[in-house]
Structure formats: structure tokens, C-alpha cells
DOBATOR-670629 format. One line per 3 residues: number of its first residue (from 1); for each residue y negated, z, x negated of N, C-alpha, C, O. Coordinates in Angstrom, 1 decimal, padded with zeros to 4 digits. Each point is the difference from the previous one (the first is absolute). Layout:
<pts>
NUM) Y,Z,X,Y,Z,X,Y,Z,X,Y,Z,X ~ ... $
</pts>
This chain:
<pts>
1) 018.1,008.4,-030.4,000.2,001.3,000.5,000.1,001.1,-001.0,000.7,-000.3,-001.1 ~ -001.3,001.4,001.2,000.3,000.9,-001.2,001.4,001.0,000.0,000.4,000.5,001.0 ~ 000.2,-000.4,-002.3,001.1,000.4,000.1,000.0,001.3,000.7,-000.9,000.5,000.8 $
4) 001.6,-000.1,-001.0,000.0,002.1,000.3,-000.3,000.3,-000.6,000.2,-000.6,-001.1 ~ -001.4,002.0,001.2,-000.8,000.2,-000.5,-001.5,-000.6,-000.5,-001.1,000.6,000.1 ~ 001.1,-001.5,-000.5,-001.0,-000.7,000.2,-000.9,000.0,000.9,000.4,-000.2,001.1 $
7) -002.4,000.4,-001.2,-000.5,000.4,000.6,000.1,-001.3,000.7,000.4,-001.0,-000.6 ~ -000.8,001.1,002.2,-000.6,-000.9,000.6,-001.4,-000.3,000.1,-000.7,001.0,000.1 ~ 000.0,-002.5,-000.2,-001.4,000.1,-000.4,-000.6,-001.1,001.1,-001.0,000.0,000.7 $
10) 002.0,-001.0,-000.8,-000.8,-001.2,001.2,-000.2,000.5,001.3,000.7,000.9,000.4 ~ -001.8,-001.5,000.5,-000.2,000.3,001.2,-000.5,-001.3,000.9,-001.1,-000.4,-000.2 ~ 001.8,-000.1,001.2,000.2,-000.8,000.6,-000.7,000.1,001.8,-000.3,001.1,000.6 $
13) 000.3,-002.1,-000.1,000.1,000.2,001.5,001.1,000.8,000.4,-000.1,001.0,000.8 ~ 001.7,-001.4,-001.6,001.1,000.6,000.8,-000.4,001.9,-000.2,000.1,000.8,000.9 ~ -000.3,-000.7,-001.4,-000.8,001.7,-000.4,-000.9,000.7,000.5,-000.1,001.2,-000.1 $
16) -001.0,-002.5,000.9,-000.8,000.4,001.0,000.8,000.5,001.3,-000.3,000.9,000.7 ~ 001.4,-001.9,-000.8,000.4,000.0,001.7,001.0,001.5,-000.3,-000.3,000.8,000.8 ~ 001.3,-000.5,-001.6,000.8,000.7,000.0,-001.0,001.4,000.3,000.3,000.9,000.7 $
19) -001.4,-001.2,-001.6,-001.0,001.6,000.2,-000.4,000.1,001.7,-000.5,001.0,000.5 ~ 000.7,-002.4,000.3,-000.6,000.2,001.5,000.8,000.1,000.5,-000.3,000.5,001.1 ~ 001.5,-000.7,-001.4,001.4,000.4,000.8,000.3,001.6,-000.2,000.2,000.9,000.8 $
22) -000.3,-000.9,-002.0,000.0,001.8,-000.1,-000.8,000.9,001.4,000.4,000.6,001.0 ~ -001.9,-001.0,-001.4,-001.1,000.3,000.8,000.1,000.0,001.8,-000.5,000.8,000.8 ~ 001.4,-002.1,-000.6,000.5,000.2,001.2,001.2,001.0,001.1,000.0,000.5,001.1 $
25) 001.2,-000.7,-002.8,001.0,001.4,000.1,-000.8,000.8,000.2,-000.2,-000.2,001.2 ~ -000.4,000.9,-001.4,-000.7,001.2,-000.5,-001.1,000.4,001.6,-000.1,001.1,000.6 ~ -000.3,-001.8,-000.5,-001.4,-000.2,001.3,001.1,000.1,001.1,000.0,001.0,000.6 $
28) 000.8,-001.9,-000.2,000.1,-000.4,001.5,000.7,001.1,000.4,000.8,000.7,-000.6 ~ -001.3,-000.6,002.1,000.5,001.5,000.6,-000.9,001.0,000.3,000.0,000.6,001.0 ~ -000.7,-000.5,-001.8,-001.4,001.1,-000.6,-000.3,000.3,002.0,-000.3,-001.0,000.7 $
31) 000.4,001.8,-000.4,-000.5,000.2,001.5,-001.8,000.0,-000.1,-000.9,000.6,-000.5 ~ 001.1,-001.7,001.3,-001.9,-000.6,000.5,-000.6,001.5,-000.4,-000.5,000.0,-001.1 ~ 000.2,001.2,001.6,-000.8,000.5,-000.1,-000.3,000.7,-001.2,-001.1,000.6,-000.2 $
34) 002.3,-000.7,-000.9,-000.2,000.5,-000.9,-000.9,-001.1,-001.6,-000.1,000.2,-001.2 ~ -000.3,-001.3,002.1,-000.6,-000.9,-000.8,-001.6,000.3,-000.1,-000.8,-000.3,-000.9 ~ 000.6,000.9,001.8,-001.2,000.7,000.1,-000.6,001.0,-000.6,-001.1,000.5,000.3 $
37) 002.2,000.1,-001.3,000.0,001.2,-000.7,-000.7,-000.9,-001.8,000.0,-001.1,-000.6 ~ -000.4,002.5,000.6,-000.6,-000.7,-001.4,001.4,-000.5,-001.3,001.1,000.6,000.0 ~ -001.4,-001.6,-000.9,001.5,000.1,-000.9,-000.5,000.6,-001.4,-000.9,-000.1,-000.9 $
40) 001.8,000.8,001.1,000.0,001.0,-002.0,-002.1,000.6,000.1,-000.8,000.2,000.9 ~ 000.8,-000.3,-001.9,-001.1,000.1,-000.6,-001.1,-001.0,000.2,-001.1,000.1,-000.5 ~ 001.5,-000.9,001.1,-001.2,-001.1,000.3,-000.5,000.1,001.5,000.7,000.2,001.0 $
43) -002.2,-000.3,-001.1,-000.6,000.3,001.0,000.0,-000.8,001.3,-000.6,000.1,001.0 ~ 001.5,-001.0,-001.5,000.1,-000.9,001.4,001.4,000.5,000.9,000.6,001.1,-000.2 ~ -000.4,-001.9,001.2,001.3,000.6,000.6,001.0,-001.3,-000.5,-000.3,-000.8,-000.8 $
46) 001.9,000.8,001.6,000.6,-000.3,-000.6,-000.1,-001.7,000.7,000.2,-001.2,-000.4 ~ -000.4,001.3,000.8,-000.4,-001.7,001.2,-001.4,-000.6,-001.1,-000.1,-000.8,-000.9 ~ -000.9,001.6,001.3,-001.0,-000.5,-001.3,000.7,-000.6,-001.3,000.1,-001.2,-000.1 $
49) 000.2,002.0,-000.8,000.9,000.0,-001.7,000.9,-001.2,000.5,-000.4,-001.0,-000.5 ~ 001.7,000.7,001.6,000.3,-001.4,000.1,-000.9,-000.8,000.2,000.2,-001.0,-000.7 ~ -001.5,000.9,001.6,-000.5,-000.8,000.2,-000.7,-000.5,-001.5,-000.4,-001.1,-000.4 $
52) 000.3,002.1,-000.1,-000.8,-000.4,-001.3,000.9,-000.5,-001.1,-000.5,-000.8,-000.7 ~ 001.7,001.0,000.4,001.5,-000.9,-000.3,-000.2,-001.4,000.6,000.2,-001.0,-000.7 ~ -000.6,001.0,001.9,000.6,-001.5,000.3,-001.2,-001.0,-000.4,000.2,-001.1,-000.5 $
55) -001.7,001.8,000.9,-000.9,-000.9,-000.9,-000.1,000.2,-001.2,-001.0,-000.7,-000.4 ~ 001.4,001.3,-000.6,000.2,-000.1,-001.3,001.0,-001.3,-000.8,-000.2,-000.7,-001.1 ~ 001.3,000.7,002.1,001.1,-000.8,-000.1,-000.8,-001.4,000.2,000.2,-000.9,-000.8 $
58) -001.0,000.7,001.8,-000.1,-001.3,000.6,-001.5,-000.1,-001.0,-000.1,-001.2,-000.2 ~ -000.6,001.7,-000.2,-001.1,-000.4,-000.6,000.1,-000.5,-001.4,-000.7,-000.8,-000.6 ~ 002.1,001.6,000.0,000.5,-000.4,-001.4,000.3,-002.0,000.0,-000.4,-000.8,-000.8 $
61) 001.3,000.7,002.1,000.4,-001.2,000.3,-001.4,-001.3,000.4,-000.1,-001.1,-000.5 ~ -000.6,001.7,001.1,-000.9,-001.0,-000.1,-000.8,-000.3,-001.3,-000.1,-001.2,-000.2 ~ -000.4,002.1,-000.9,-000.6,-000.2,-001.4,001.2,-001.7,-000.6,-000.5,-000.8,-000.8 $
64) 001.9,000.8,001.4,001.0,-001.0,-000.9,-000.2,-001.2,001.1,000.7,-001.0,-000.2 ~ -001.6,001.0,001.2,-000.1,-001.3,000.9,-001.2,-000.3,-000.3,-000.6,-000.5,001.0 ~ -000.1,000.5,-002.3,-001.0,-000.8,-000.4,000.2,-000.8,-000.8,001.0,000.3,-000.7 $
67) -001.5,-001.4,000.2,000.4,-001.3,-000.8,-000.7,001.3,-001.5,000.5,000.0,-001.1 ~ -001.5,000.7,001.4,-000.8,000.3,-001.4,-000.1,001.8,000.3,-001.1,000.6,-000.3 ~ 002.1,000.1,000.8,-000.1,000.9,000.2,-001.6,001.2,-000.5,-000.7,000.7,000.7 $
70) 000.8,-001.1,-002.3,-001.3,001.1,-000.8,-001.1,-000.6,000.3,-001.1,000.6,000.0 ~ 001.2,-002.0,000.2,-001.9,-000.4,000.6,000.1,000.6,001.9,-000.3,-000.8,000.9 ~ 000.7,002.0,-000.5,-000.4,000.2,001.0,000.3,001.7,-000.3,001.1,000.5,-000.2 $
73) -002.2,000.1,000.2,000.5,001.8,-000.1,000.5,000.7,001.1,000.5,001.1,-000.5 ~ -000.5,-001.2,001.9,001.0,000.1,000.5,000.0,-001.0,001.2,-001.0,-000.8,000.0 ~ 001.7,000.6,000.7,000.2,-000.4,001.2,-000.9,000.2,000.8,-000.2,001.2,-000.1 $
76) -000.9,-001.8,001.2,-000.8,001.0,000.4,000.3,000.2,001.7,-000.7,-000.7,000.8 ~ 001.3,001.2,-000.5,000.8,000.4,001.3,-000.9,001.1,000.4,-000.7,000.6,-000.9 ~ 000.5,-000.3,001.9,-000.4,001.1,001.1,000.6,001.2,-000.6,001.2,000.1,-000.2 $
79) -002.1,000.8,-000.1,000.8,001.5,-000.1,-000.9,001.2,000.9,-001.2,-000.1,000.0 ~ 002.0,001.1,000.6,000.3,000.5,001.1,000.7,001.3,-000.1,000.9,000.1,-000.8 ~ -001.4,000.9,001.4,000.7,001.1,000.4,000.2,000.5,001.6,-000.7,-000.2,001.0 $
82) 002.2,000.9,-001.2,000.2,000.5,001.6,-001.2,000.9,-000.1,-001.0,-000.3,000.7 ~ 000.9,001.5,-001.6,-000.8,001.4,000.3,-000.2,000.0,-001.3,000.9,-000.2,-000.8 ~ -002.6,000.6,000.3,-000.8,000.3,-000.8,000.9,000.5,-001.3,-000.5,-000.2,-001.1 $
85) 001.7,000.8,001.2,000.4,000.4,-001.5,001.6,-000.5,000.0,000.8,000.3,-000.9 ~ -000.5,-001.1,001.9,001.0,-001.1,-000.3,000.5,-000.9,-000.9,-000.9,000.2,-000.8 ~ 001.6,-001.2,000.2,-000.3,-001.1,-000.7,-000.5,-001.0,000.4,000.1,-000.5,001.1 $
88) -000.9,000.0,-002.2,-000.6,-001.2,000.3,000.6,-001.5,-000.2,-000.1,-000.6,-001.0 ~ 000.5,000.1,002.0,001.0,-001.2,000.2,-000.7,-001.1,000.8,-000.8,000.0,000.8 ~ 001.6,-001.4,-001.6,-000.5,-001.0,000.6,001.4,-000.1,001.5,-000.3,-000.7,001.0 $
91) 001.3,001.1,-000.9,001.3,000.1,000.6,000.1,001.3,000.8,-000.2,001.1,-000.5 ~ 000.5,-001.2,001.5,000.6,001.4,000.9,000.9,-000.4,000.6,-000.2,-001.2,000.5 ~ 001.5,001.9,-000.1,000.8,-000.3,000.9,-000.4,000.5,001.4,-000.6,001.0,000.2 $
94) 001.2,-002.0,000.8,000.2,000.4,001.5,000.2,001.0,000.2,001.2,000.1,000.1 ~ -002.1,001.6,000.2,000.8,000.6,000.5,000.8,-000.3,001.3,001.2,000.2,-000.4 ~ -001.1,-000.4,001.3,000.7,-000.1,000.9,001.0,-000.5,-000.2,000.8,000.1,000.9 $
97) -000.3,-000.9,-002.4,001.4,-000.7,-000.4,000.4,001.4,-000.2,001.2,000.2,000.3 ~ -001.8,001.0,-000.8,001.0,001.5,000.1,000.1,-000.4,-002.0,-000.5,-001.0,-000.6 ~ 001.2,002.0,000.2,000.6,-000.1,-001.6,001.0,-000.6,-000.2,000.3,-000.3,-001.1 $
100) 000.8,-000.2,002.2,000.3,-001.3,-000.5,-000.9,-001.5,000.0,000.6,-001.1,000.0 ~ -001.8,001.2,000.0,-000.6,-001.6,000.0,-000.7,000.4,-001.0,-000.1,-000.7,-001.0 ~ -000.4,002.1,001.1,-000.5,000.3,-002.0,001.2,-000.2,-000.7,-000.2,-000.9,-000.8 $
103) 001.2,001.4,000.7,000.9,-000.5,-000.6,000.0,-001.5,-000.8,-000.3,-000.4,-001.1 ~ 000.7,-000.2,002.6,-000.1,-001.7,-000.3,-001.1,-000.6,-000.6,000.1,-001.1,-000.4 ~ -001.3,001.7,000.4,-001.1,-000.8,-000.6,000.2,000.3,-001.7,-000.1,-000.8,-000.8 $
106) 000.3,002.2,000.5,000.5,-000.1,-001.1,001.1,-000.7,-000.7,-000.1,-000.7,-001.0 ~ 000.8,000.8,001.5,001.7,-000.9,-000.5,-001.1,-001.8,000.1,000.3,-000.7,-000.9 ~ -001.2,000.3,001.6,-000.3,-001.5,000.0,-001.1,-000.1,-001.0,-000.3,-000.9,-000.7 $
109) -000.4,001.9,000.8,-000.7,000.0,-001.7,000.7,-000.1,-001.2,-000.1,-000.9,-000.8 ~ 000.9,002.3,000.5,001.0,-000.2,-001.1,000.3,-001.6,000.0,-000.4,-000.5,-001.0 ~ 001.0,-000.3,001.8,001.0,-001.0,000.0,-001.4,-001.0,-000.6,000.1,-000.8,-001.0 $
112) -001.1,001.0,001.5,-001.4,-001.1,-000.7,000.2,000.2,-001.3,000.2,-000.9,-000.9 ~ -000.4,002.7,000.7,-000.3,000.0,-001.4,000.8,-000.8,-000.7,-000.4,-001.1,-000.3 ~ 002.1,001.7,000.1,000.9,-000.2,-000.4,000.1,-001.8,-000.3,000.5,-000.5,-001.1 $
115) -001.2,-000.6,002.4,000.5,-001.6,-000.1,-001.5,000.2,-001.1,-000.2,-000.9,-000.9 ~ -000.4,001.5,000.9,-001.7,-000.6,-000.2,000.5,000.3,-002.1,-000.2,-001.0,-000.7 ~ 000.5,002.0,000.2,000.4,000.3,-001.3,001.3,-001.3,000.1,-000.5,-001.1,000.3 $
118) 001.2,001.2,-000.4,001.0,-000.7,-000.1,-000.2,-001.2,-000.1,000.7,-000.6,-000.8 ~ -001.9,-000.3,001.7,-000.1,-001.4,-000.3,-001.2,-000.3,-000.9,-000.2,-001.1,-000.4 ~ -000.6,002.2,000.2,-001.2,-000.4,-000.8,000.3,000.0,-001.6,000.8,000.8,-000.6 $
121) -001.5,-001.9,000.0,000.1,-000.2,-001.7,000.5,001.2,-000.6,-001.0,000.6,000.5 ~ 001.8,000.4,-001.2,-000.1,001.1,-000.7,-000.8,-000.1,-000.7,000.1,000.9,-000.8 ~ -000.9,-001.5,000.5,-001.4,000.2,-000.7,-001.7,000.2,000.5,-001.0,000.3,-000.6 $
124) 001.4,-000.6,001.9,-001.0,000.4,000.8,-000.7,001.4,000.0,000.7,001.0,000.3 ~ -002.2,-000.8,-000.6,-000.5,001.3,000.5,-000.7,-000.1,000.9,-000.6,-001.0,000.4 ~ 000.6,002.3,000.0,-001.0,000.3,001.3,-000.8,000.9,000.0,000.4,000.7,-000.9 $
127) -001.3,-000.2,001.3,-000.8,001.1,000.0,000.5,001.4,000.8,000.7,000.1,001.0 ~ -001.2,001.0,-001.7,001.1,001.3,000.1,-001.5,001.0,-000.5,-000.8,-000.2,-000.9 ~ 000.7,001.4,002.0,-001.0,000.6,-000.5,000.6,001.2,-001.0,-000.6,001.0,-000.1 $
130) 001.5,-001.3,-000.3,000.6,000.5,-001.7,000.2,-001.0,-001.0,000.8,000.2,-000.9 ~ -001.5,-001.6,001.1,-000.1,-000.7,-000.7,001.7,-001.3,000.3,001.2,000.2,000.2 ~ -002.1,-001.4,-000.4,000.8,-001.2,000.5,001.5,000.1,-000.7,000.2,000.5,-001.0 $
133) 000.7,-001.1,001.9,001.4,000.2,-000.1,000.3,-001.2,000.4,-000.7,-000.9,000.5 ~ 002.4,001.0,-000.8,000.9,-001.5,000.6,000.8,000.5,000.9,000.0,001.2,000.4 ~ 000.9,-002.5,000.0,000.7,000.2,000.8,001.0,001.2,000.3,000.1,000.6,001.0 $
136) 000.4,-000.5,-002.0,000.7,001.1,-000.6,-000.6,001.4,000.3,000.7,000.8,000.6 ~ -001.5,-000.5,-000.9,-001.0,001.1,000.1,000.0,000.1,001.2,000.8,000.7,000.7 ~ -001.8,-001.6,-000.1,-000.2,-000.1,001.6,001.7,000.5,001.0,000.0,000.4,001.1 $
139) 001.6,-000.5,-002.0,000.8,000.3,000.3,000.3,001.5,-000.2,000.7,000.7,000.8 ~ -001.2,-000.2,-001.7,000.1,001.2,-000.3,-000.9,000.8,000.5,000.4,001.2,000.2 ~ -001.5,-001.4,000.1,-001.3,000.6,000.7,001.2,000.5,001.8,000.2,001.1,000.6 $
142) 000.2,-002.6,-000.4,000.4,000.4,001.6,001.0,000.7,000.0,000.1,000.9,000.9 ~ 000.8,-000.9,-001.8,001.3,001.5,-000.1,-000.8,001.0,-000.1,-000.1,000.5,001.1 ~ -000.6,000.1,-001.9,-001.0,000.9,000.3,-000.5,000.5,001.2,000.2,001.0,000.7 $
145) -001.2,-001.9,-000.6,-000.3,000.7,001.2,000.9,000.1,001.1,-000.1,001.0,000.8 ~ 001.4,-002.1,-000.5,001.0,000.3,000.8,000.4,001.5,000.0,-000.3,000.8,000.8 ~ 001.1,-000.7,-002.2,000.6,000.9,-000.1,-000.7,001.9,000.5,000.4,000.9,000.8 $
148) -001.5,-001.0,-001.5,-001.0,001.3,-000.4,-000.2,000.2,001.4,000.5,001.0,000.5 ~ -001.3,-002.4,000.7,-000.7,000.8,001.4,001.4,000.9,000.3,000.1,001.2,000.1 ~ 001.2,-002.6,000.1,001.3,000.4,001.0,-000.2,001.7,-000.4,-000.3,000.9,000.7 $
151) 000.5,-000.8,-002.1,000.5,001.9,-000.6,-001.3,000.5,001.2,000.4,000.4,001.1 ~ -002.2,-000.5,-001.5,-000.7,000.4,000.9,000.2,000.0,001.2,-000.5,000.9,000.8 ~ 001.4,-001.9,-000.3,000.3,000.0,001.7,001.0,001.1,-000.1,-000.3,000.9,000.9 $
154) 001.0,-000.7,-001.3,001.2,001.1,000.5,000.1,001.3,-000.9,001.2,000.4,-000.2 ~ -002.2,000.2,-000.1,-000.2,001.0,-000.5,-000.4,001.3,001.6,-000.8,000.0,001.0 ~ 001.7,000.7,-001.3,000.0,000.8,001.5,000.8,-000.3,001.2,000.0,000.5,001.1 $
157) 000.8,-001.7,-001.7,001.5,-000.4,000.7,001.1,000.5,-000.5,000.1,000.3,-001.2 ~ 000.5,-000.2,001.9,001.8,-000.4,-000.2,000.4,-001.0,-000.1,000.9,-000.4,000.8 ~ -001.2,-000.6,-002.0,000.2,-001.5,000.1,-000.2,-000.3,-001.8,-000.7,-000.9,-000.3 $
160) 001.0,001.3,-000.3,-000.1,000.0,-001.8,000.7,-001.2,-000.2,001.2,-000.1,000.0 ~ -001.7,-000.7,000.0,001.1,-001.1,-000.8,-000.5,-000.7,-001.3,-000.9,-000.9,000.0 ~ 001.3,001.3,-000.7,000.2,-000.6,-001.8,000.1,-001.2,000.0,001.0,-000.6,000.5 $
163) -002.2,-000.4,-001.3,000.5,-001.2,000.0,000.8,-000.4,-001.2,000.3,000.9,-000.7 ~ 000.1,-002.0,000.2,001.1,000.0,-000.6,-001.7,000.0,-001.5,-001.2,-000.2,-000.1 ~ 002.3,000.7,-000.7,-000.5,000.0,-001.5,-000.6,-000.8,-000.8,-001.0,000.4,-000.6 $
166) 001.4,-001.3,000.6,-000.5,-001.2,-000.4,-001.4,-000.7,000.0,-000.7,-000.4,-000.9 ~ 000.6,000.3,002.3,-001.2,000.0,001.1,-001.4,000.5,-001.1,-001.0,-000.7,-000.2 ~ 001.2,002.1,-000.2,-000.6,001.2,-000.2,-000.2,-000.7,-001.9,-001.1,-000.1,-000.6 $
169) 002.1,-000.3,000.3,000.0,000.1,-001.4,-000.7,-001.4,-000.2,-001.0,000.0,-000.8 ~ 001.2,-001.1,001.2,-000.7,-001.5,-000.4,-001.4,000.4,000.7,-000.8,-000.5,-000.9 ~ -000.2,001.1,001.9,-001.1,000.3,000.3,-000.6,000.8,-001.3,-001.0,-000.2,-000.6 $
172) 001.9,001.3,000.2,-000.4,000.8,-001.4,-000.2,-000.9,-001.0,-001.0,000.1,-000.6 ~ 001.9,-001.4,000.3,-000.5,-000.8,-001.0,-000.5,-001.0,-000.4,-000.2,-000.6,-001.1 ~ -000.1,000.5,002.9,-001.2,-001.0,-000.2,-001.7,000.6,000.1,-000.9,-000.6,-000.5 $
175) 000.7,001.6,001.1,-000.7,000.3,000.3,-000.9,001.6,-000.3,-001.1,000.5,000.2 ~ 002.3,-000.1,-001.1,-000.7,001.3,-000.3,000.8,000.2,-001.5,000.7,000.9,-000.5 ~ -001.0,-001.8,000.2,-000.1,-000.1,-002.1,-000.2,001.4,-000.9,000.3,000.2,-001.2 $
178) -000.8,000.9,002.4,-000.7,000.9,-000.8,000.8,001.3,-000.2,-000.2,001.0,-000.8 ~ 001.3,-001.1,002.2,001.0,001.1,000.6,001.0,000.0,-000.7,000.3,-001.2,-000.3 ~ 000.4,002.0,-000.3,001.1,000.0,-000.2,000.9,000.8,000.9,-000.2,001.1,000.7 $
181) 001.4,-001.8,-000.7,000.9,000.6,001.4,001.1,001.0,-000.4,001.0,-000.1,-000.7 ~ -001.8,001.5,001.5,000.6,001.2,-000.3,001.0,000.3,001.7,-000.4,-000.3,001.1 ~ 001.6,000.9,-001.3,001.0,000.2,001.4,000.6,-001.7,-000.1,000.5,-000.6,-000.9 $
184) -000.7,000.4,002.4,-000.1,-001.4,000.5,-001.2,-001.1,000.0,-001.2,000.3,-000.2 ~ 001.7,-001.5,000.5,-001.1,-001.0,-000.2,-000.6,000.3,002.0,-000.9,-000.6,000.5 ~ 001.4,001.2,-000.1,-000.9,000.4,001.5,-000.7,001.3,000.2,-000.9,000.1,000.8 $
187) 001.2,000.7,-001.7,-000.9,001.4,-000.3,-000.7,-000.6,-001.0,-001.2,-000.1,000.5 ~ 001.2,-000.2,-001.5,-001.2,-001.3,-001.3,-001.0,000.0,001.1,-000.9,000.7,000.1 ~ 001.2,-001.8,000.7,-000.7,-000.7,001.1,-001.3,000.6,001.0,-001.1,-000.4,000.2 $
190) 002.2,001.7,000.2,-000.9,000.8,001.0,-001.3,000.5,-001.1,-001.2,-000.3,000.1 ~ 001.8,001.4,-001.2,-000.9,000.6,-000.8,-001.1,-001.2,-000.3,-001.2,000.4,000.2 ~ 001.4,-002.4,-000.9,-000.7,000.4,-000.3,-001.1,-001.1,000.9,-000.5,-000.9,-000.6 $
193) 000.3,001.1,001.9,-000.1,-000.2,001.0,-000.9,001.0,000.8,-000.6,-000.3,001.0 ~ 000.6,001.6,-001.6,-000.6,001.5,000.4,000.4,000.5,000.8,-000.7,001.0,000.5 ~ 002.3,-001.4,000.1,000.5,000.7,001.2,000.4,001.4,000.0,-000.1,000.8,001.0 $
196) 000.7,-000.5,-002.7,001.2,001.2,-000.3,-000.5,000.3,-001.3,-000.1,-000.7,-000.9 ~ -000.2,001.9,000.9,000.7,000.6,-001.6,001.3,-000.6,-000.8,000.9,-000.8,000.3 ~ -001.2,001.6,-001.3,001.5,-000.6,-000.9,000.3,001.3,-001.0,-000.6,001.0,-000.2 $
199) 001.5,-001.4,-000.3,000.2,001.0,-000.8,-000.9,-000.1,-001.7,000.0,-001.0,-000.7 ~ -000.7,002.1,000.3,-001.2,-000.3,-001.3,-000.9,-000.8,000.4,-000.8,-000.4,-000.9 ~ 000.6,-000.4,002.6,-001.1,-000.8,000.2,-000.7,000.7,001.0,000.7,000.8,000.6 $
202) -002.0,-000.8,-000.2,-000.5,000.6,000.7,-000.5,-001.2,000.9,-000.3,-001.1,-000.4 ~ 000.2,001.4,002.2,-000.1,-001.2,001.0,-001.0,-000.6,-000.8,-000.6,000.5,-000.8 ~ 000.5,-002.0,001.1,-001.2,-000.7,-000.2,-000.8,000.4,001.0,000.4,000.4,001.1 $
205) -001.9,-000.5,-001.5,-001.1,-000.4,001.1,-000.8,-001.3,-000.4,-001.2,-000.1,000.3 ~ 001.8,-000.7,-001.0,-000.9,-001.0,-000.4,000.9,-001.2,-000.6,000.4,000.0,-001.2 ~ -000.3,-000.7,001.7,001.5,-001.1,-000.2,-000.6,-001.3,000.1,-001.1,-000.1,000.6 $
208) 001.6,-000.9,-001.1,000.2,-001.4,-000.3,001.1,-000.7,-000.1,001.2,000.5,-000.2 ~ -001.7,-001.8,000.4,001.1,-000.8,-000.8,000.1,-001.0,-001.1,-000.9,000.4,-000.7 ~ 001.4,-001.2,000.2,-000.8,-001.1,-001.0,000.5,-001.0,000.8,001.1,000.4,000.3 $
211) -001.3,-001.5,000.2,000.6,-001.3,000.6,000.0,-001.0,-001.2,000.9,-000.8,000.0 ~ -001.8,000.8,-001.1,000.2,-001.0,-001.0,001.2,-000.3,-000.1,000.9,000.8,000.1 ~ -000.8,-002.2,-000.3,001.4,-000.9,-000.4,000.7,000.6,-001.2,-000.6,001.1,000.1 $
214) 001.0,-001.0,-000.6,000.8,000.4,-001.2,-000.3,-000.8,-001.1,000.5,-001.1,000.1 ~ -001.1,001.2,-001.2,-000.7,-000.4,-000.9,-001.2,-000.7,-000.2,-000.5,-000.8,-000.8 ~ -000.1,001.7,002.1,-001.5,-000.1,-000.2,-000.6,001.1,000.5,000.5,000.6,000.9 $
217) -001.7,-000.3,-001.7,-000.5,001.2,000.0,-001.4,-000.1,001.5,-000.7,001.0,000.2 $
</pts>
């Protein structure tokens, strides 16, 4: 455990789930019609951006249910749109389960991801179109996108909720080598993510991440 102060850097399943538990604080309640509104700056609405959370979550999880993950480049699953400029998902929830069954399909992806990292070799890679990663990665990838849609979901709400710090700060150190964390490790995050300005930084429009393992290039 790192003392006080000490950055936090490992990223686990338990990290996956805590970022879906956030995601869930944060989501449930949202009145049905306001899911249909577009979220933040992304061209999708806010039902789409979850829907596209929950096959992100679950697609990460299937790359670690291969015996040889990198001899297969992706999964080859059915991909599919509701409407022409929607996301493109192998996964959609029920509408008729309403946003609590979107909900739940996210919280049972997270829980894949989260068992699917957790029991695979930590030496395992997989393929990543930012370039092959481990388990670890694949854990930090899903706080990410956890964290970033939720902010996209509730931008134009009354529903701000801050995830804890931490969260924010082991995704920065696994995954973006290149940021240094100016404010908080959840303003780091958003900026470098392209969500926010910063202070002396100007928004991104052009972002990445590195998923490489840690001592390899």
C-alpha cells in the first residue's frame, strides 16, 4: 500500500469496479427522457455513450478469454448500429429494461472486465488499437472510459459527482506517461482526455494513450 503521499500507480479489477460503482452513483435516477439528450460534447446521446461504456467494458474482457489473446486481432463479433452516426457496438441494451437495465448491463460488464484482468497471467498481452497491453492496462483503459463517458453523461445535469482521486491518478500512471498532473489527478484526467482546458494548457483535440506494460517500449 503506498504511504501518504505517495503516488498511487497499480490498477486492478477492484479499480475497474469502484470506477462502475461511481458510474452508477452518478447515472441512476437520470429521468428516461433526458437520456435521449445528447451528452457533453459528444455527438451521441446519453443512452448511446452508456451503451458504448458497456461494450467497451465487455469487449476489453473477452481479448483475456483467449488461451493466445495476440494471435487473434480482434474478437470477431457482429458490429451494428442503432442510427447511422451512433456507436458501433457488438452489445446494446434492452431498451424496454428503461436505464436501469442499461445500467445493469454496464455494472455486469465492468464485473467481466474486472474477474477477466484479475485472473489472467499479468504478463499476458492483448491487442489494443493503441498498441498491445496487459492486464493491468486493459484495467486502466476501463477506469477511463468508465470514468470520462459518466463526466460525458452528466454534463447539463444537476448530478456532479467527483470520483475519488485516486481512481484519476493510477489511470494517469499507467496510461498517460506523457501528462503531468497539474490541479487534481481528476482535472489531469479530464484535460488530458480533451474534455477541459487547464490552466497554461490549451483543450486537447488530439489525445491518446500508451497501454504499453511498463518497461517496454
Amino acid at each position: 500500500m503506498p504511504q501518504s503521499g505517495e503516488p498511487h500507480t497499480s490498477v486492478s479489477g477492484t479499480h475497474v469496479r469502484r470506477a462502475v460503482a461511481h458510474c452508477l452513483d452518478a447515472l441512476e435516477g437520470i429521468p428516461a427522457a433526458q437520456w435521449h439528450e445528447r451528452a457533453g460534447d459528444l455527438e451521441w446521446t446519453r443512452w448511446e455513450t452508456l451503451d458504448h461504456l458497456a461494450d467497451d467494458l465487455l469487449t476489453y474482457a473477452l481479448r483475456f478469454g483467449l488461451a493466445q489473446p495476440m494471435g487473434v486481432p480482434r474478437v470477431p463479433l457482429r458490429v451494428s448500429r442503432d442510427r447511422t452516426d451512433g456507436p458501433a457496438n457488438v452489445i446494446f441494451a434492452d431498451r424496454e429494461a428503461g436505464p436501469e437495465g442499461l445500467l445493469t448491463v454496464v455494472e455486469a460488464c465492468g464485473g467481466l472486465l474486472a474477474a477477466a484482468v484479475d485472473t489472467a497471467p499479468p504478463t499476458t498481452l492483448a491487442p489494443h488499437v493503441f498498441g498491445a497491453s496487459d492486464p493491468e492496462g486493459f484495467a486502466a483503459m476501463g477506469v477511463v472510459e468508465t470514468l470520462v463517458h459518466t463526466h460525458d453523461i452528466t454534463q447539463g445535469l444537476d448530478r456532479y459527482r467527483e470520483p475519488a482521486q485516486d481512481l484519476s491518478e493510477r489511470a494517469l500512471a499507467r496510461l498517460f506517461p506523457d501528462v503531468t498532473v497539474v490541479g487534481t489527478p481528476w482535472s489531469t484526467l479530464l484535460w488530458a482526455t480533451g474534455r477541459v482546458e487547464a490552466p497554461d494548457r490549451s483543450r486537447r483535440t488530439d489525445w491518446r494513450w500508451y497501454g504499453a506494460p511498463h518497461g517496454r517500449s
